[in-house]
C-alpha positions in Angstrom: 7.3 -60.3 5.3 9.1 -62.0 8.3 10.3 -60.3 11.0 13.7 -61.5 9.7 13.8 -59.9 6.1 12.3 -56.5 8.1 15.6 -56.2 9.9 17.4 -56.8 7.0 16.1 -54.3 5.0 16.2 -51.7 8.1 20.1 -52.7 7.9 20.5 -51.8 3.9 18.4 -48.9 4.5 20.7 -47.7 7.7 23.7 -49.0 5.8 23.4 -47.2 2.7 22.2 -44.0 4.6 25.5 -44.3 6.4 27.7 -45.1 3.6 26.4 -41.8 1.2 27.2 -39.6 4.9 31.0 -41.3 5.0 31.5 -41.7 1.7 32.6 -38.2 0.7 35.0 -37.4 4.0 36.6 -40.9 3.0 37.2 -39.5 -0.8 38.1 -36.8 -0.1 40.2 -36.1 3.4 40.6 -32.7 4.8 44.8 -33.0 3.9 44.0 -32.8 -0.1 42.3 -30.1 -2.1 38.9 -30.5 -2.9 38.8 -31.5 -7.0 37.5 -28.3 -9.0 34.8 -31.1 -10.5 33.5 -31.2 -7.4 32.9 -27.7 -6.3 31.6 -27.4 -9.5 29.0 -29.8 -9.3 28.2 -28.2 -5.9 27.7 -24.5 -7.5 25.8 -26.2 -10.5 23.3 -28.9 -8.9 21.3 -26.6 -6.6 20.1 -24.9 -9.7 19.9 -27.9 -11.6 17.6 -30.1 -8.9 15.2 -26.4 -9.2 15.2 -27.5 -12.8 14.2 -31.2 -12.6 11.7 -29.9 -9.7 10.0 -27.8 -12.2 9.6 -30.9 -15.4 8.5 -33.4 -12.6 5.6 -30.7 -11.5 4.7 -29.9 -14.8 4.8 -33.1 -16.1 1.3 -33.8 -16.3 -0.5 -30.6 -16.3 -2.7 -29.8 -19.7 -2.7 -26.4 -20.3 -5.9 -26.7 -22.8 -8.5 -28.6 -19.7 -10.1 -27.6 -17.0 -8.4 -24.6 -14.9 -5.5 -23.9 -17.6 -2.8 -25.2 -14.7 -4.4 -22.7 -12.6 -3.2 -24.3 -9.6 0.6 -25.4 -10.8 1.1 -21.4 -12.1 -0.5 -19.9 -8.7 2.5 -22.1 -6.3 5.2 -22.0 -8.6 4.5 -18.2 -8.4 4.3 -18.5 -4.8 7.7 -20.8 -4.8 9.3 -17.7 -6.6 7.8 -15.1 -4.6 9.1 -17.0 -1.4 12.4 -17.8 -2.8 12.8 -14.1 -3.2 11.9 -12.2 -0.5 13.5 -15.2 2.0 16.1 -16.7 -0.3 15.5 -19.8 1.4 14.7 -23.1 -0.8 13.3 -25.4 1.9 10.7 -22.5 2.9 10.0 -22.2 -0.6 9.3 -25.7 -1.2 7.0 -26.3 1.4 5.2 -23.3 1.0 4.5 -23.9 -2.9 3.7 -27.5 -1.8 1.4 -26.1 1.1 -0.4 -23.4 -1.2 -0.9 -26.1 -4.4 -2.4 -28.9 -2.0 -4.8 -26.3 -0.2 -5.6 -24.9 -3.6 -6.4 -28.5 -5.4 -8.1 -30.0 -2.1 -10.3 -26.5 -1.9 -10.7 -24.0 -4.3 -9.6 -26.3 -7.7 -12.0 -29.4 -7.1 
């Protein structure tokens, strides 16, 4: 790749990142109401995206080899344990990432 088409895509990159942080404060200004279709897609996605989280992990695990998803059940128990005692979803993301790739890389090998 030439050092030309690098900055080019660092530009579309940068450019798109941009656009998706401008985009919303240019369709909706601060003079107009907020459409109810969109606070309800912001009350309803969190829980959806928790949803799609859970299919994508799961996705491949066989429950009738090896450890019986051993090591999916123990940090999605640990995501839900997290999520309620700190009712924070980045914490409890990257702990149930933390505990499943310690547990595959150590114990589950």
């Amino acid at each position: 790749m030439s050092a030309f088409e690098m900055v080019v895509m660092i530009a579309a990159g940068a450019l798109a990142t941009q656009l998706t942080r401008w985009l919303p404060f240019l369709a909706f200004p601060t003079v107009e109401k907020t459409p109810k279709v969109i606070t309800y897609l912001g009350k309803v996605l969190p829980a959806c995206m928790w949803g799609l989280l859970i299919v994508y992990c799961f996705r491949t695990s066989d429950p009738l080899t090896g450890w019986h998803m051993a090591p999916e059940l123990i940090a999605a128990g640990v995501v839900v344990a997290l999520h309620v005692w700190k009712k924070n979803m980045s914490l409890s993301m990257i702990g149930g990432t933390v505990v499943y790739m310690l547990l595959i890389r150590t114990v589950f090998v």
